[in-house]
Every structure is written in C-alpha cells, then in structure tokens.
C-alpha positions as CSV (number, residue, x, y, z in Angstrom):
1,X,0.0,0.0,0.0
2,X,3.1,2.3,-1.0
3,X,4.3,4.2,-4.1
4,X,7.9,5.3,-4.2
5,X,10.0,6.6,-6.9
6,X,14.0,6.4,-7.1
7,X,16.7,8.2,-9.2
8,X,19.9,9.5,-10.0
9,X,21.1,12.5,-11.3
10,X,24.2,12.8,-13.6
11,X,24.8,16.5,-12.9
12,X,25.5,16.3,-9.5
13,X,26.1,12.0,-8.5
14,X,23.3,12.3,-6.3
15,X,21.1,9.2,-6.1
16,X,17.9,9.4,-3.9
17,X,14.3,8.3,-3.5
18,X,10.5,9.4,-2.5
19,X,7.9,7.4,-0.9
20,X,4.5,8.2,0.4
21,X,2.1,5.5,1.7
22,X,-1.7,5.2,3.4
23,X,-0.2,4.6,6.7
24,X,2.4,6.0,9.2
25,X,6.3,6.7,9.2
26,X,6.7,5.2,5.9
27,X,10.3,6.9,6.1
28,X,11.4,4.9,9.2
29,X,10.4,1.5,7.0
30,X,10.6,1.9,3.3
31,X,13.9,2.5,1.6
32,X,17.7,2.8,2.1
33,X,20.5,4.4,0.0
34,X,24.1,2.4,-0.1
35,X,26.9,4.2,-1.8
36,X,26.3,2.7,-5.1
37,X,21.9,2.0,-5.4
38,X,18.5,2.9,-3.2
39,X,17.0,-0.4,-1.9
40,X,13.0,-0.5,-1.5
41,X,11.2,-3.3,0.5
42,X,7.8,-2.5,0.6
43,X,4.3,-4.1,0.7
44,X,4.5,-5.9,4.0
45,X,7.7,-4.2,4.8
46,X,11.1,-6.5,6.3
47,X,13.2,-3.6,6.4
48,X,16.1,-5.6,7.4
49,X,16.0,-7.0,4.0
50,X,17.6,-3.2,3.0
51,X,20.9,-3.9,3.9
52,X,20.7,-7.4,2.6
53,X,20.0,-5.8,-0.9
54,X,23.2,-2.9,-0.4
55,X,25.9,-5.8,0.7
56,X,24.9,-7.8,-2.4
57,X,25.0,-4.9,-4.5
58,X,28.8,-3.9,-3.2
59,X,29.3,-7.7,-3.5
60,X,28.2,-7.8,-7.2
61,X,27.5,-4.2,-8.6
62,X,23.7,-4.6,-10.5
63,X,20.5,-4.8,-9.5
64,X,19.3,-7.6,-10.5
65,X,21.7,-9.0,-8.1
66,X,20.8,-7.4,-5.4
67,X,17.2,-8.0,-5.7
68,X,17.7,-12.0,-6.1
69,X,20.0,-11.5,-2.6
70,X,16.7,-10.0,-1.3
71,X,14.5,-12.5,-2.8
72,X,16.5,-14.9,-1.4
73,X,16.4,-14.2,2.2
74,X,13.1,-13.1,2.4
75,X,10.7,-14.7,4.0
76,X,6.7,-14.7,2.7
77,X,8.5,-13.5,-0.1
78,X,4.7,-13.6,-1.7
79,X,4.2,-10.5,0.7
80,X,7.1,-8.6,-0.6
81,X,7.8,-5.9,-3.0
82,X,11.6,-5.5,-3.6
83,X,13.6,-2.8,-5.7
84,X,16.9,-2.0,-6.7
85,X,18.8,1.3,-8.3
86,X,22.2,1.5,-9.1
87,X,23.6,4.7,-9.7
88,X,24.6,3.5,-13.2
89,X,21.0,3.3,-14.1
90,X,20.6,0.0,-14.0
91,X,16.8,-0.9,-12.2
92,X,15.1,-4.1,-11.0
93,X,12.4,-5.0,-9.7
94,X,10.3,-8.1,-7.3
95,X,6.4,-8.0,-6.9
96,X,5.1,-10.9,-5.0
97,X,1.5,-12.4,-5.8
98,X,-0.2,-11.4,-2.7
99,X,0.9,-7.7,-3.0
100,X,-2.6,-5.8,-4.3
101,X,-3.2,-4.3,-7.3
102,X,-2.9,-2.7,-9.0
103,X,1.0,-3.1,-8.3
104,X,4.3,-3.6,-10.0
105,X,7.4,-1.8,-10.7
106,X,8.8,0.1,-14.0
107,X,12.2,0.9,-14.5
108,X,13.9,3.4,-17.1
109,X,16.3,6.4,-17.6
110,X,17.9,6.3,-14.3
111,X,14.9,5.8,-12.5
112,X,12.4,3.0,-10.5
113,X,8.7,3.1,-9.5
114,X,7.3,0.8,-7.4
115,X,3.7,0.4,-6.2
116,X,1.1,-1.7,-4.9
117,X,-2.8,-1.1,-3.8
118,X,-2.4,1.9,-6.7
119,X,-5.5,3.4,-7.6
120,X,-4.8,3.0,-11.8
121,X,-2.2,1.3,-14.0
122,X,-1.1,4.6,-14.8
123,X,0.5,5.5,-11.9
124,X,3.9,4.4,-12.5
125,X,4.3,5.2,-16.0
126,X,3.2,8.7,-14.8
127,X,5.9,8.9,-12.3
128,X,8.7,7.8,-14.5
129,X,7.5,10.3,-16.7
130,X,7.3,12.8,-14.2
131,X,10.9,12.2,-12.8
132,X,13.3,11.3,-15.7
133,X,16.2,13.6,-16.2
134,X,16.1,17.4,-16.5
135,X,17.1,20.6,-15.0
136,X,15.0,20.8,-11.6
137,X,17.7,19.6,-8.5
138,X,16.8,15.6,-7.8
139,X,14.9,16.6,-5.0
140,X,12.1,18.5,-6.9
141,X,11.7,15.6,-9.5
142,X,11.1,12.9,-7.2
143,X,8.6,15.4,-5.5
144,X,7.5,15.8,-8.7
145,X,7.5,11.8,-9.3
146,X,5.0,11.7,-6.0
147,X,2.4,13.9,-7.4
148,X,2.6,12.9,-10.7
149,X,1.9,9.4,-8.9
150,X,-0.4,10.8,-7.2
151,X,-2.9,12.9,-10.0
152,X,-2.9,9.6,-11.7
153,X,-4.7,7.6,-9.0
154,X,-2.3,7.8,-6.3
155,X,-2.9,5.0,-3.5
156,X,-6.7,3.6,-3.0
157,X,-6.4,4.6,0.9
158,X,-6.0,8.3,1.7
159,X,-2.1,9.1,2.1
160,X,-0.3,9.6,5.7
161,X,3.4,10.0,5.5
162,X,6.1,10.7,3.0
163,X,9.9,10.6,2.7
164,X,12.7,12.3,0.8
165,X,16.1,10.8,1.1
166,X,19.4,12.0,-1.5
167,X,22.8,11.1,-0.4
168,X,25.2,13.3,-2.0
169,X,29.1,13.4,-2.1
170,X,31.8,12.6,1.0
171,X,28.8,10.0,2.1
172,X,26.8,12.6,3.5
173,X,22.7,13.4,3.0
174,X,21.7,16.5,1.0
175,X,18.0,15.8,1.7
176,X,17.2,13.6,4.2
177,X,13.2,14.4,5.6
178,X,10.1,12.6,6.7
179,X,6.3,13.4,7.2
180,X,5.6,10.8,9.6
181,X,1.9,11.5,10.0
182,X,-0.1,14.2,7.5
183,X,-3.7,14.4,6.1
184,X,-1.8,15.7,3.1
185,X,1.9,14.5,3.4
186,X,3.3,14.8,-0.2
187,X,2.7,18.7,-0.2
188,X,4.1,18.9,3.7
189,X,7.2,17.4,2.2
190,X,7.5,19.9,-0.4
191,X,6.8,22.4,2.0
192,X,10.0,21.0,4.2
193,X,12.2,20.7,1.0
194,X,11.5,24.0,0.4
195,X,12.2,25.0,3.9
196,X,15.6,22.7,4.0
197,X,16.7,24.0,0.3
198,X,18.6,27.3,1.1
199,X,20.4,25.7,4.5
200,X,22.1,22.5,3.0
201,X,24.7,23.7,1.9
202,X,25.7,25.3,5.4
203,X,24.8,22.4,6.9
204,X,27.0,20.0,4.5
205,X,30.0,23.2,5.5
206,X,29.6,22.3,8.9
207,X,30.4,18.8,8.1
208,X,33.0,19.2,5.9
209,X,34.8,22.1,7.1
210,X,33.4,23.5,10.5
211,X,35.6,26.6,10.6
212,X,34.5,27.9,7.5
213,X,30.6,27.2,8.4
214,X,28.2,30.2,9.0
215,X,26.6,30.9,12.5
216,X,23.7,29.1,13.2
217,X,21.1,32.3,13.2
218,X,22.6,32.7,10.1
219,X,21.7,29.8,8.4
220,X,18.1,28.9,9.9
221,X,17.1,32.8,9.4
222,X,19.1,33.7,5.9
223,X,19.9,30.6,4.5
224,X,23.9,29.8,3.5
C-alpha cells in the first residue's frame, strides 16, 4: 500500500528516493540508499531485507543481483515488493503475488517506480515520466515523481506520511526528511524541501569544514 519513486542525477552523483504511503512513518520502513543503489522493500515491509539488498550490490555491482539477494532471504516473499537502483541506471524490480493491485514496478532512464494497492495502472508510467532527467535539483523531481503518482490515481487509501532521502558526495545526506503522520503529506514534504533548500549547503559546510561554516542564526534565518 506504498508508491515510491528512485533516481539519480548525472549533474551532480546524487542518487535518492521518494515514498509516500496510506499509513504512518513510511520513512522509518521503506527505503535505504548504499553508496552505489537505493534499496526498497515494501508491501508488507522487512526492512532488514535493505541492507541485505546494499551488501549484495557492493558484492556484485547490479541490480538484479541485489534483488535475487533480497528474494533470497526473504521470507513470505509472496508478501514482498523489492527494488533496486544503481547509480549507473541499472533498475530491477520483485512483486510478489499477494501484493494488491494494482501493483508492480517500471524501470527506465535512471529511474524505478514501485507500487502496490495503486489506484490506476497509470501510476507508475506517470511517475517515471514525471521524474526522468532534466534541469530541476533531484529533490524536486522525485517530488514531482509523487504527485505525478499521485494525479494519476495515487494510493486507493488516503495518504499519511512521506519521505525524501538523497545522499550526495563525502557520504553525507543533502535531503534527508520525513512526514511521519499528514492528512496531506506529499505537499508537507514539499513544503519542508522547500524550507531545507537554502540551509544545506551550510549544513553539508559544517560537516566538511566546520571553521568555514556560517553561525547558526545565520543559516536557519538567511539561508547559507
């Protein structure tokens, strides 16, 4: 009962994904990022099968890999929906036959949707569409990948949480952010991105080089 969306971006190596879903704190269940591909488990959710998926990726770099690693250790494996993106591109994908439908996954240009209890067939198509490469920072297109989702018949239970992961370089998290409970969370989570945009990049100079980094009224009142 989850549609997420995951992608890369070839401007700036950042690789990150969305997810909303119909019931709480999807972002504490659905999704990880390891250096080289995002991870999904979703449907009934065995988040533990995340890192399962990122050491077989590191272990033998490709997705489809890393989703037979999943596949293999899962169990109820008829409950679970698995996904894999590399940062090359490369996408695949694991819907078992008790996940509802309509449900499945898509991959294509950099990017992976994933989805079960969806309201239309349309709804992954639309967010590939919605998210494939352009201009827009990786953030907004994923954003964009959720609403696109979304207009096109979205979930068939009303929507409570959302997430917004992107690791970027030196292993750190540009966006990391989660609306853990929301009558409307994929427009809270804009609202955050749009709140977090202008103080990343203080917050990444902090990390990096902590002399250099701005004072913290600063950057929560002026941005970087």
């Amino acid at each position: 009962m989850t549609f997420s969306i995951a992608a890369i971006c070839d401007r700036t190596g950042q690789i990150g994904y969305a997810v909303t879903t119909s019931s709480v704190c999807v972002g504490a269940r659905v999704g990880r990022i390891g250096p080289d591909c995002v991870v999904f488990s979703q449907a009934r959710t065995d988040p533990r099968l995340h890192e399962i998926g990122i050491a077989a990726h590191a272990a033998r770099p490709g997705a489809e890999a890393a989703v037979h690693a999943m596949r293999q250790a899962a169990t109820g494996l008829h409950w679970r929906q698995l996904g894999v993106l590399s940062r090359s591109g490369d996408g695949a994908h694991y819907t078992g036959d008790s996940c509802l439908g309509f449900q499945g996954g898509m991959a294509e240009r950099g990017c992976l949707a994933l989805g079960n209890f969806l309201g239309s067939a349309g709804v992954l198509p639309a967010m590939i569409a919605a998210t494939s490469p352009g201009a827009p920072p990786l953030a907004e297109r994923l954003i964009a990948g959720l609403r696109a989702g979304q207009a096109a018949g979205g979930e068939n239970d009303p929507l409570q949480s959302a997430a917004l992961k992107i690791l970027g370089s030196d292993g750190l998290y540009d966006v990391d952010l989660r609306i853990d409970k929301s009558a409307d969370p994929i427009e809270d989570l804009d609202s955050l991105w749009r709140d977090w945009q202008p103080k990343a990049a203080a917050y990444r100079v902090r990390a990096v080089s902590p002399d250099a980094a701005p004072p913290s009224s600063q950057v929560e009142h002026h941005g970087p």
